[in-house]
C-alpha positions in Angstrom: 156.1 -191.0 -114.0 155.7 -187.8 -112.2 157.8 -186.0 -115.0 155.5 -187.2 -117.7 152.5 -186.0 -116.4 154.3 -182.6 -116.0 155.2 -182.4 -119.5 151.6 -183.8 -120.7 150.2 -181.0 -118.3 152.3 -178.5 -119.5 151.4 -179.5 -123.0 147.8 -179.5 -122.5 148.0 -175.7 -121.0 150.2 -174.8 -123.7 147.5 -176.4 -126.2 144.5 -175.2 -123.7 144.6 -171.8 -123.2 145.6 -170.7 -127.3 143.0 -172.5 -128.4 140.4 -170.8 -125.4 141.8 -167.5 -126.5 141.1 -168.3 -130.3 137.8 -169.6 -129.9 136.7 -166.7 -127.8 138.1 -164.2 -130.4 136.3 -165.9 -132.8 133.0 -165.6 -131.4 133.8 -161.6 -130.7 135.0 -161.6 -134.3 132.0 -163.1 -135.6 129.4 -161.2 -132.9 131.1 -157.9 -134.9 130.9 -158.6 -138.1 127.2 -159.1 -137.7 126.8 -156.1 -135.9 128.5 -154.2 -138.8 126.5 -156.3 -141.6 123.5 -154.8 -139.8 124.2 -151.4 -139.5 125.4 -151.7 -143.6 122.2 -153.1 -144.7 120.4 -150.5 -142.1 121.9 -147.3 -143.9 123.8 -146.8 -140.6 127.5 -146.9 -142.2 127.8 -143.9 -142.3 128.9 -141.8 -139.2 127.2 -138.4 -139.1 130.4 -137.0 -136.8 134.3 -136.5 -136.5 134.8 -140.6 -136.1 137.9 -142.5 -135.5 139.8 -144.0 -139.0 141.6 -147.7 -138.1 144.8 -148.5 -139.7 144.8 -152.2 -139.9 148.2 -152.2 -141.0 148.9 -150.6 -137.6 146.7 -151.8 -135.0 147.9 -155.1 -133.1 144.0 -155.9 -132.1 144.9 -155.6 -128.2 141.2 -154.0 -127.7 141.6 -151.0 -125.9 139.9 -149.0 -128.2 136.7 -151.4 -127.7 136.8 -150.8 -123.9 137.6 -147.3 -123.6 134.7 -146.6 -126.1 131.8 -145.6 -123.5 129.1 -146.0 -126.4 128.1 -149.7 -126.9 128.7 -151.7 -130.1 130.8 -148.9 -131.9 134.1 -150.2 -132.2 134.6 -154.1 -132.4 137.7 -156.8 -133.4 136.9 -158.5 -136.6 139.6 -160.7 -137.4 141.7 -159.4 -134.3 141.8 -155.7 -135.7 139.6 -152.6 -134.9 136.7 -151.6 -136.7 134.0 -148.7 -136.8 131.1 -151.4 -136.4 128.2 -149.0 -136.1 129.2 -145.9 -137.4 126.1 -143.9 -137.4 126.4 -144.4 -133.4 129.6 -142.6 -133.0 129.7 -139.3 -131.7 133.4 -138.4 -131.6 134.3 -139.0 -127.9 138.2 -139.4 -128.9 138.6 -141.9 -126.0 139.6 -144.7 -128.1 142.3 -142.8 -129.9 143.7 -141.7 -127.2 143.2 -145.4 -125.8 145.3 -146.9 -128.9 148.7 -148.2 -127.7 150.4 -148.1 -130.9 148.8 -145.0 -132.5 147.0 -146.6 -135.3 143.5 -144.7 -134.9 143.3 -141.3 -136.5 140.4 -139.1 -135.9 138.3 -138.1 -139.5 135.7 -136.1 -140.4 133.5 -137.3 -143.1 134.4 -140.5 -145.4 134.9 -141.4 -149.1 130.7 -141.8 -149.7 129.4 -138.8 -147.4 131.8 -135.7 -147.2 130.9 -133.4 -144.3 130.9 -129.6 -145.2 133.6 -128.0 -142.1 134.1 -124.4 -141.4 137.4 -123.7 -142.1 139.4 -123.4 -138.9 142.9 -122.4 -138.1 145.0 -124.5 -134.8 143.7 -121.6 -132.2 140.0 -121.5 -133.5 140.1 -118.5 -135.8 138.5 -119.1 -139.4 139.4 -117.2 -142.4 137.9 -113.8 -141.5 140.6 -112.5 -138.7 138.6 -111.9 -135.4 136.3 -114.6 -135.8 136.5 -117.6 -134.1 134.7 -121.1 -134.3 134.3 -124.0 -131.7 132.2 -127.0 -130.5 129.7 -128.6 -132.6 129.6 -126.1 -135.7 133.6 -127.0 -136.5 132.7 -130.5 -136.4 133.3 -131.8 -132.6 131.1 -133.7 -130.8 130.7 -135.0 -127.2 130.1 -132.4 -124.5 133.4 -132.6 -122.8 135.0 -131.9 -126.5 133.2 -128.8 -126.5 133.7 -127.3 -123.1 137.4 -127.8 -124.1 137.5 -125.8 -127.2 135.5 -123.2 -125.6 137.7 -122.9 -122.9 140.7 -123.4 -125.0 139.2 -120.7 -128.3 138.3 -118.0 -125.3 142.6 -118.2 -123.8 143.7 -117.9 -127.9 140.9 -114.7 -127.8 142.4 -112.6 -125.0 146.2 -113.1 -126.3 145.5 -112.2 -129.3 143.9 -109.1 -127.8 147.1 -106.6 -127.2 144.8 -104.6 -124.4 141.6 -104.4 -123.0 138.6 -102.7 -124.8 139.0 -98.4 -123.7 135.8 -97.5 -125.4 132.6 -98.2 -123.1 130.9 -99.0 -126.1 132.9 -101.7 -127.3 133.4 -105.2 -126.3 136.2 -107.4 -126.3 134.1 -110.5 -127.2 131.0 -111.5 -128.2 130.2 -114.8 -128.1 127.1 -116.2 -129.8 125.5 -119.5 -128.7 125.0 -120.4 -124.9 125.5 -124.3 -125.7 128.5 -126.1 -123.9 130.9 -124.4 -125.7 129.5 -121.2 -125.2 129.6 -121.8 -121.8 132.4 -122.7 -121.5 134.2 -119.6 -123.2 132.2 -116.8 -120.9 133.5 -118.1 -117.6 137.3 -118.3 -119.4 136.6 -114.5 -120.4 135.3 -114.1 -117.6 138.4 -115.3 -115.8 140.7 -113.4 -117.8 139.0 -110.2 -117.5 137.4 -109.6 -121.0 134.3 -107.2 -121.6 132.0 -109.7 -123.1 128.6 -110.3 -123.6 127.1 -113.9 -124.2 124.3 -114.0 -127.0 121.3 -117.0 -127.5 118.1 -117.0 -130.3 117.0 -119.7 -127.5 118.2 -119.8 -123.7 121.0 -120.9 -121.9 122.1 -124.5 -122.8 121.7 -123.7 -126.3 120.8 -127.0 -128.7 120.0 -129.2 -125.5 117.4 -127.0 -124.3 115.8 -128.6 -127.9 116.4 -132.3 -126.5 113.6 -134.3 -125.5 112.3 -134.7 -121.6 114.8 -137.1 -119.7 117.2 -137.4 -122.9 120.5 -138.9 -121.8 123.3 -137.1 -123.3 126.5 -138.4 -122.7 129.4 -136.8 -121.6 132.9 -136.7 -119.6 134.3 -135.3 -117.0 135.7 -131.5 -118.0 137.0 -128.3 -115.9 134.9 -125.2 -116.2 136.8 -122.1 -116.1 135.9 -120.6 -112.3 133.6 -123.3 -111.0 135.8 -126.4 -111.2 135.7 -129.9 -111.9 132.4 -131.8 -113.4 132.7 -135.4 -112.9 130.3 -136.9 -115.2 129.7 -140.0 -117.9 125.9 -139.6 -118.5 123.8 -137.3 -117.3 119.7 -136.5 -118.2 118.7 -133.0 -120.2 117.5 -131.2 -117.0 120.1 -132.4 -115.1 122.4 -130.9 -117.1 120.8 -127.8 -117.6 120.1 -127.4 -114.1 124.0 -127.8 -113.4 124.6 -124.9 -115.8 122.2 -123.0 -113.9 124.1 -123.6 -111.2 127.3 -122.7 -112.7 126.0 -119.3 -114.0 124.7 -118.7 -110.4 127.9 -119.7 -108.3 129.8 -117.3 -110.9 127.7 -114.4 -111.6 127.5 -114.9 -115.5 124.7 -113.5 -117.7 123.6 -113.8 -121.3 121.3 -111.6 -123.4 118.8 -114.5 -124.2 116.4 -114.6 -127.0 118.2 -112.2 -129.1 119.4 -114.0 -132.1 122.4 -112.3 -134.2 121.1 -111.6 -137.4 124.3 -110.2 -138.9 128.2 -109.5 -138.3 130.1 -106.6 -140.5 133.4 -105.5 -139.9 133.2 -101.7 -139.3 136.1 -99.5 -138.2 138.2 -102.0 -136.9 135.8 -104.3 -135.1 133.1 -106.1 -135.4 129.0 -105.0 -135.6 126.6 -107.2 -134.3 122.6 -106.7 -135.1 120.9 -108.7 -133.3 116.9 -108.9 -132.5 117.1 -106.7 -130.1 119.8 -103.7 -131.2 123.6 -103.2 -132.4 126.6 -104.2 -130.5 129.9 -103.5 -131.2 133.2 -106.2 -130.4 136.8 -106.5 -131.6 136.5 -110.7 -131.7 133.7 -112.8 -132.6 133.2 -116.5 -130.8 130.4 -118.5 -132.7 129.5 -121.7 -130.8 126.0 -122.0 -132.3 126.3 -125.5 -133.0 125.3 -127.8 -136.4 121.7 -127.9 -136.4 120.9 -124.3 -137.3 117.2 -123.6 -137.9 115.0 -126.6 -138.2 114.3 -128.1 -141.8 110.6 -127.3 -142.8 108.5 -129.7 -144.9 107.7 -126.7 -147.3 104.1 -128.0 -147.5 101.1 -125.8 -147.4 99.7 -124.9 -144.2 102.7 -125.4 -142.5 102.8 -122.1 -140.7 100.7 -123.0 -137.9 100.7 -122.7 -134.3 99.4 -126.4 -134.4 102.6 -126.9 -136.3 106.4 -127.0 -133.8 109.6 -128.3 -134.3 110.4 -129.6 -130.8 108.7 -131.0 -127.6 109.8 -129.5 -124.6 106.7 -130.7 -121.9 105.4 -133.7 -123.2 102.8 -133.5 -120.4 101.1 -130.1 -122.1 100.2 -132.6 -124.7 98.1 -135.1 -122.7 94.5 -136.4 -124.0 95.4 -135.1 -127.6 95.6 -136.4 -131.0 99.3 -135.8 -132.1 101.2 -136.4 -135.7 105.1 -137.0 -135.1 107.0 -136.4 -138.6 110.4 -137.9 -138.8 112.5 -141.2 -138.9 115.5 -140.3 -136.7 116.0 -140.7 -133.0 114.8 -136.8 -131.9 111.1 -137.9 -133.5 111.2 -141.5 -131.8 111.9 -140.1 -128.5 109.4 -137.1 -128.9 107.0 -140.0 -130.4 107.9 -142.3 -127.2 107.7 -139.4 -124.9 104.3 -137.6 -126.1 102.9 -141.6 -126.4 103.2 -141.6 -122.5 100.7 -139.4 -121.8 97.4 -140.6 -120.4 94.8 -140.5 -123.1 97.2 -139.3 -126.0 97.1 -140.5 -128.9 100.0 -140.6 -131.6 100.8 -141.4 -135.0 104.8 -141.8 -136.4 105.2 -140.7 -140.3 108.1 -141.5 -142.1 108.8 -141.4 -146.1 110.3 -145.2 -146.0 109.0 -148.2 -145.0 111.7 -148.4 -142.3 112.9 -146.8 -139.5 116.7 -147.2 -139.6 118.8 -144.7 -138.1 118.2 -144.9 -134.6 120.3 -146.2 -131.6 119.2 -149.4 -129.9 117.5 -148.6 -127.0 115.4 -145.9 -128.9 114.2 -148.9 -131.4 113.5 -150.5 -128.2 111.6 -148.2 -126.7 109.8 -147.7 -130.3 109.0 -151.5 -131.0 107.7 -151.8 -126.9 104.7 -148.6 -127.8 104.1 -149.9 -131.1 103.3 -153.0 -129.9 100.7 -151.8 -127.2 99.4 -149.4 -129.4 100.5 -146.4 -128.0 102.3 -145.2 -131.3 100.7 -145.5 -134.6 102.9 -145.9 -137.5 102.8 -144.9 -141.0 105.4 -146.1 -143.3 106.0 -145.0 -145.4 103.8 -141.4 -146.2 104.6 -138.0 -146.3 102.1 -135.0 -145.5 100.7 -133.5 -148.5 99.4 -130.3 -147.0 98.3 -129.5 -143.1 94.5 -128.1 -142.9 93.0 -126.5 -139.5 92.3 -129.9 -137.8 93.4 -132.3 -140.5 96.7 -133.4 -141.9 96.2 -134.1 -145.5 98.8 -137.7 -145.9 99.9 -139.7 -148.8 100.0 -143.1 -147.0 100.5 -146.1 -149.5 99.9 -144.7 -152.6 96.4 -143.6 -151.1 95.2 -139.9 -149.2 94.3 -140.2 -146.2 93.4 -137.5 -143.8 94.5 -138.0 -140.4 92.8 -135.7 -137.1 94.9 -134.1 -135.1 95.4 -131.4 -132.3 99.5 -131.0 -133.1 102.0 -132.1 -135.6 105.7 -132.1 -134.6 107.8 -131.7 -137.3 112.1 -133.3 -136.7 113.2 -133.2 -140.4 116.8 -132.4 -139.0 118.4 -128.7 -139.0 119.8 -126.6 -141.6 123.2 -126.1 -141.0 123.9 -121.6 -140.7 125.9 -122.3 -144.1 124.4 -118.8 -145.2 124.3 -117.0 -142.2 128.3 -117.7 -142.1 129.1 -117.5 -146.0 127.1 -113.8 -145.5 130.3 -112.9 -143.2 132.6 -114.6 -145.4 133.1 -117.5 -143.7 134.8 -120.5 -145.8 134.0 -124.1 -145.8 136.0 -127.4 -146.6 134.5 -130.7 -147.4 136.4 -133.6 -145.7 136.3 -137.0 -147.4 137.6 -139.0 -144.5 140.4 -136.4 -143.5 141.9 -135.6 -140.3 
């Protein structure tokens, strides 16, 4: 008797706990499937970064990807193999490749619909002109951490291929242009090694995040900075993070020459000249780490050179008790929208040229949905503006004009990438369909 109830036991857990592990795959595989039938129908299949590529004829569905993934709803199993469920999302941590047990994720840049234009890069950073180097965002990397990396990594490559320091006062061994992450990143290693460099910004120091919205959360990883040490971090607000790079610069003693955009690089006796905004410099290598977004994309409409006309929203609270037009679909004018809609007594209208806002992460629609619906944010969908008068913006709003009142207009029609600021120095580019 007792041996038969063994064996029926044994058979039930052998019965049991396949079909529990079959049943909850099922209802993951089903859960990502919609996610992905979502994000197809919302536009949002399309990842806008470097992106991890799947080989189902590889992968053994064990997951890992999924959970080492620190964005949510990116990667999924659909029929017990990984997929990019929510491409758009992705920014190119990397984490899941190296996560995948049996190597079956490779790491692409663009895909077979939407190639993405990359500067072309040798393995140690250098492009096609000899001297000038590339790295973080503008060769196609996202993610912080990433970043720091290359800067750290583009900076060593620098000072070996320099044979000796720089003998003539006048000439440095690097200039590197952008004070972003990268940027960073690549002064204190110069710094370290001993070079004569000077550190160039059009902005500040932090570089494209000084352009991020009040109490953004940009996420990140830990990374080692060249002199000050470890960073230990997974997400982290705007000022946070600039107030850690502060810090940094501090502790270490680094400067940059802020404000002073580079205009132009020639090659001119054997090194490089630099005119910037403020005067010439001269430098045997070049380091760009000025990022993807470029300048911001105008609307070309009349009246558009305005000082009631900007491109970003640093201090939200500057803007309280005024009437405020936000111009954009994407998730930089949501959270300026959100953000300026916070402010007592201010009001704000959302214009986008579809009747939908789709590309936006989750929390962001949240956040969108939640002031919509107390009335906080006005939305127009879909209209465009037609031409921007002293206190009026002129709109075509459902096939109709209307003319909207307002103190500011905030204009996030995305960046132009520096495609002709780089081509000028004879930079070349490769479009990658889906390639490694």
């Amino acid at each position: 008797m007792l041996e038969t109830l063994i064996w029926v036991a044994a058979g039930a857990i052998t019965v049991l706990i396949p079909t529990i592990y079959l049943l909850v795959a099922s209802r993951k595989s089903r859960a990502a499937q919609a996610i992905l039938t979502q994000a197809t129908e919302s536009g949002l299949d399309q990842p806008v970064s470097i992106h991890p590529h799947i080989d189902p004829n590889i992968c053994i569905g064990s997951g890992a990807c999924v959970r080492a993934c620190p964005e949510k709803d990116v990667l999924g199993l659909i029929d017990n193999r990984g997929v990019l469920i929510n491409p758009a999302h992705c920014i190119g941590h990397g984490l899941c490749q190296a996560a995948c047990p049996v190597d079956a994720i490779t790491l692409v840049f663009g895909t077979v619909k939407r190639g993405v234009d990359i500067p072309h890069i040798k393995g140690n950073f250098e492009t096609n002109v000899p001297g000038i180097f590339i790295a973080g965002e503008l060769g196609g990397m996202g993610l912080i951490a990433n970043a720091v990396r290359q800067g750290v990594e583009a900076a060593t490559y620098i000072n070996q291929s320099l044979e000796s320091r720089s003998k003539n006062g006048g000439i440095l061994d690097l200039a590197i242009v952008g004070a972003g992450p990268a940027g960073i990143a690549a002064s204190l290693q110069a710094k370290k090694d001993g070079l004569k460099f000077m550190t160039f910004d059009q902005e500040d120091l932090g570089g494209t995040i000084l352009t991020y919205p009040r109490r953004k959360l940009v996420m990140t990883a830990p990374m080692d900075l060249p002199i000050y040490g470890k960073v230990k971090l997974r997400e982290i607000q705007k000022e946070s993070l600039l107030e850690l790079f502060q810090e940094v610069f501090t502790k270490t003693g680094l400067s940059i020459s802020a404000k002073n955009k580079v205009e132009d690089i020639v090659r001119e006796d054997g090194h490089f000249k630099l005119t910037t905004k403020e005067g010439e410099y001269s430098a045997r290598r070049i380091l760009l780490a000025i990022g993807r977004r470029g300048s911001p994309r105008k609307l070309g409409v009349p009246g558009e050179i305005s000082p009631k006309v900007a491109y970003r929203v640093l201090d939200p609270e500057k803007f309280a008790g005024l009437k405020i037009l936000v111009v954009g679909g994407g998730d930089s004018a949501v959270e300026a929208a959100v953000a300026l809609s916070e402010q007592p007594g201010t009001s704000v209208h959302l214009s986008y040229r579809q009747d939908k806002i789709f590309r936006i992460k989750e929390g962001n629609r949240r956040r969108l949905d939640e002031s919509v619906a107390s009335r906080r944010i006005i939305p127009l969908l879909p209209s465009e503006v037609v031409r921007i008068e002293p206190d009026t913006a002129i709109m075509r709003f459902n096939d109709s004009e209307l003319a909207l009142t307002i103190d500011y207009i905030f204009i996030f029609a995305g960046g132009e990438l520096p495609t002709e600021f780089l081509q000028k120095i004879g930079i070349e580019f490769t479009r990658k369909f889906g390639e490694a």
